[in-house]
C-alpha positions in Angstrom: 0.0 0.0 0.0 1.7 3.2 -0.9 0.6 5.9 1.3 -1.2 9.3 0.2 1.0 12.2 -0.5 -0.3 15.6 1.5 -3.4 14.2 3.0 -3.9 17.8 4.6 -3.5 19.7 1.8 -0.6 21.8 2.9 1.3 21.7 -0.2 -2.1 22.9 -2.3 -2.5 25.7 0.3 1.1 26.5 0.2 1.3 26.8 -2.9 -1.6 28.9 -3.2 -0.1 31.7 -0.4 3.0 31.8 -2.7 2.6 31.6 -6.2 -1.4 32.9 -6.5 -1.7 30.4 -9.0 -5.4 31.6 -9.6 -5.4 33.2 -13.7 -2.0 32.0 -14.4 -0.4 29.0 -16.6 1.4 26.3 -14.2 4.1 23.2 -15.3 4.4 20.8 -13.2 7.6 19.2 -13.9 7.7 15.4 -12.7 4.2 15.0 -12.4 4.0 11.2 -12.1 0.2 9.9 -12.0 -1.1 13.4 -11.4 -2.1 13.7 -7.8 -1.2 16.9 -7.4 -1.5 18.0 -11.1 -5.0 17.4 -10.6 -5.1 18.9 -7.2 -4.1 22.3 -8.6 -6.2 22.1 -11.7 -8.9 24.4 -10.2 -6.3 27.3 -9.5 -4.7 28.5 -12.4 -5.8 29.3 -16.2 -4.1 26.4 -17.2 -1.9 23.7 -15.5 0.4 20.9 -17.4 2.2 17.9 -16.3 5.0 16.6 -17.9 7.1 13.4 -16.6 9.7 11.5 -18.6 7.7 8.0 -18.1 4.5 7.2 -20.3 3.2 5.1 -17.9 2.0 7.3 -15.0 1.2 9.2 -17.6 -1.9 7.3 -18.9 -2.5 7.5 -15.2 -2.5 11.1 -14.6 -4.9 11.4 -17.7 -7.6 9.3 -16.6 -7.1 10.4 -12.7 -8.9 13.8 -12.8 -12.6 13.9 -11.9 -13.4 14.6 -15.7 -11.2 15.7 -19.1 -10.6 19.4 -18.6 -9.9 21.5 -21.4 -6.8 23.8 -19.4 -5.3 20.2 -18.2 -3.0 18.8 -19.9 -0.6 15.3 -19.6 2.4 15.6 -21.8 5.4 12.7 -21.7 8.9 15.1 -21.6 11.7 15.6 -20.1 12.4 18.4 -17.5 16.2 18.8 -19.2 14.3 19.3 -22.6 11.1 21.2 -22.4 9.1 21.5 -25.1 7.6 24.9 -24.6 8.8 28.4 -25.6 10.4 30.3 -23.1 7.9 32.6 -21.4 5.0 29.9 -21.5 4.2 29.6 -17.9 3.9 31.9 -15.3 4.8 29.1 -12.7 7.3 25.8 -13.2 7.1 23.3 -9.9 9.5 20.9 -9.2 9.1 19.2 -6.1 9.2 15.7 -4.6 10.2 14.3 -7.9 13.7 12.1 -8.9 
C-alpha cells in the first residue's frame, strides 16, 4: 500500500499563499500519475504535467474527476522542455527524482 502524499493539503495551500496560481499558466515538472496536477487544476488558467515515463502518464490522464480543457498530460523531459520560453507563469519541481 503506498501511502497518500499531503493528505492535509498543505502543499495545495502552500502553494496557493506563494505563487497565486489563480489566472495564471502552471508546469508541473515530474508529475507522475497526477495527484497533485489534478489537485491544482482548479487554481490557475491552465496547468500541465510533464514526466519523462508514459506510464504514470496514462494514469495522470484518466485520474482527474473529468477531461478538462486547461489540463494537460504531456510525456517530456524536464532537461528538454518542449515549450517556448515565457510559456508559464509558474514551473514546480518538487518531490520528484
Amino acid at each position: 500500500m503506498n501511502p497518500r502524499r499531503d493528505p492535509e493539503g498543505a502543499e495545495l495551500s502552500h502553494l496557493a499563499a506563494a505563487c497565486q496560481p489563480a489566472g495564471r499558466d502552471l508546469l508541473e515538472i515530474g508529475c507522475g500519475a497526477g495527484t497533485l496536477t489534478w489537485q491544482y487544476a482548479g487554481l490557475p488558467r491552465k496547468v500541465v504535467g510533464i514526466d519523462p515515463a508514459a506510464a504514470p502518464l496514462r494514469q495522470a490522464k484518466g485520474a482527474g474527476p473529468a477531461p478538462l480543457p486547461h489540463v494537460a498530460f504531456i510525456q517530456a523531459k524536464g532537461e528538454a522542455l518542449p515549450f517556448p520560453a515565457h510559456t508559464f507563469d509558474i514551473v514546480l519541481f518538487a518531490s520528484s527524482l
